[in-house]
C-alpha positions in Angstrom: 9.6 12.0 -4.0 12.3 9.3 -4.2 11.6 6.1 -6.0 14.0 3.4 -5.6 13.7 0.1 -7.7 14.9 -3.4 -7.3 14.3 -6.2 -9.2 14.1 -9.8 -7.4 13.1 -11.6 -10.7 13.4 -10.1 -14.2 11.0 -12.6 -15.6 7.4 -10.8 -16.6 4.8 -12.1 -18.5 1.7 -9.7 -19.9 0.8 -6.7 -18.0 1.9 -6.7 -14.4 -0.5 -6.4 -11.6 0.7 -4.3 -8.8 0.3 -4.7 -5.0 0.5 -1.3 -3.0 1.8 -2.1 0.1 2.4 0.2 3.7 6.1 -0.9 4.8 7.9 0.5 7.7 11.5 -0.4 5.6 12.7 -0.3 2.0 12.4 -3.9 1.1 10.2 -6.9 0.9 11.5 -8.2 4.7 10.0 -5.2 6.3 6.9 -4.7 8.4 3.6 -3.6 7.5 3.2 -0.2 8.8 -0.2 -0.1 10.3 -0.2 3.7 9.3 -1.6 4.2 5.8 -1.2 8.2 5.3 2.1 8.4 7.8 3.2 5.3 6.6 7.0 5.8 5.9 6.9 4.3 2.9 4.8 2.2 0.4 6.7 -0.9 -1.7 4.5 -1.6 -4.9 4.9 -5.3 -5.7 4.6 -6.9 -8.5 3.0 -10.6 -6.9 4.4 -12.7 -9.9 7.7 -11.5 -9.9 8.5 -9.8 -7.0 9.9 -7.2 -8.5 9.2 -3.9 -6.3 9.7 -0.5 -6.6 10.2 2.0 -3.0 7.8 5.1 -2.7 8.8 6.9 0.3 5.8 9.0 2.2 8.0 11.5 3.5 6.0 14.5 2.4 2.6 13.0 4.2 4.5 12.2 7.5 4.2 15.8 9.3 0.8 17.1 7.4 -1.6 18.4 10.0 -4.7 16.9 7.7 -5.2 14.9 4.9 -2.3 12.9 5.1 -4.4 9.7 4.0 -5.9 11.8 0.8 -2.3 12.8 0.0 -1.2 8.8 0.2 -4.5 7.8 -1.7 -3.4 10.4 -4.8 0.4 8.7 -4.3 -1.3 4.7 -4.4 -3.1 6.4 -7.5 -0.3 7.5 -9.0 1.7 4.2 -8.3 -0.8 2.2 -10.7 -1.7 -0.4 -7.8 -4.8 -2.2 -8.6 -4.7 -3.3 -4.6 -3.9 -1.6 -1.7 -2.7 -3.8 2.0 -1.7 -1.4 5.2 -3.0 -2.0 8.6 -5.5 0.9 9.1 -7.1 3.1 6.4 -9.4 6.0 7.6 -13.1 7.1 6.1 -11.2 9.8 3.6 -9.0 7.8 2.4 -10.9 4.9 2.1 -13.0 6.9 -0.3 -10.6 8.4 -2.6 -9.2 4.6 -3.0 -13.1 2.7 -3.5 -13.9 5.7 -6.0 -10.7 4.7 -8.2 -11.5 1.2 -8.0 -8.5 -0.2 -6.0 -9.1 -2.8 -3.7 -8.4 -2.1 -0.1 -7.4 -4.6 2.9 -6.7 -3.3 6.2 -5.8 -5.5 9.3 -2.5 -6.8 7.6 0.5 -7.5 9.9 4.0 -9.1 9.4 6.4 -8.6 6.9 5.4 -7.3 3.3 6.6 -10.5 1.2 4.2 -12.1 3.6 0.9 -10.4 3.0 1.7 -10.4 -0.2 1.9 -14.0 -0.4 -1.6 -13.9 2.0 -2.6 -12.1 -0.6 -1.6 -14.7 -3.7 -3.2 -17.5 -1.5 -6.6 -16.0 -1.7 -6.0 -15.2 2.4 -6.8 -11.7 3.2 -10.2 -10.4 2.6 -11.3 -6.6 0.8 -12.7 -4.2 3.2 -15.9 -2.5 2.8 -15.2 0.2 4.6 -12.9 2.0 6.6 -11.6 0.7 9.8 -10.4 3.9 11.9 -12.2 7.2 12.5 -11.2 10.4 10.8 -8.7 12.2 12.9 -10.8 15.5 12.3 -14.3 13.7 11.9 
């Protein structure tokens, strides 16, 4: 898995929350990709800084099933506390509630501005998921 890091503002204070993102580009001008477990790549944010880090989704992309488990376990790993993508199916949805990370779906644009949605107290948690299973 390749990580690639970029800082837009050094400045930290405390512990840093972390805002998982789906992106169809490497940086904070990209898309949402509506896709969570064939997204192409997932930028975990850092809200009060903006500092980012890349996590591409490369070795979901051509899974026959469970690609959205396999992204779950990579959000997991990423330490996100939230998660914003576009769609998020029932499997995935479940591995994410179960670890306590918040989950928006429905988010379109670019990522610095759902993140900001997000800031403003804009984009509501989902209770549940918002696509069928592809092999419900």
């Amino acid at each position: 898995m390749f990580v690639l890091r970029k800082t837009i503002n050094n400045y930290k204070k405390g512990k840093a929350m972390k805002i998982a993102v789906t992106s169809t580009g490497k940086d904070l001008t990209s898309d949402v990709d509506p896709r969570f477990g064939r997204a192409a790549y997932f930028i975990i944010v850092d809200p009060a800084t903006l500092e980012f880090e890349v996590v591409e989704n490369t070795q979901n992309l051509n899974l026959p099933q469970g690609a959205g488990i396999q992204a779950g376990k990579t959000i997991l790993n990423s330490k996100a506390e939230v998660l914003i993508t576009g769609n998020c199916g029932p499997k995935a949805f479940k591995v994410l509630n179960e670890a306590k990370i918040k989950i928006i779906t429905a988010a379109k644009g670019r990522v610095i501005d759902v993140v900001q949605q997000y800031k403003n107290g804009n984009l509501n948690t989902s209770q549940g998921a918002n696509v069928e299973g592809h092999w419900v």
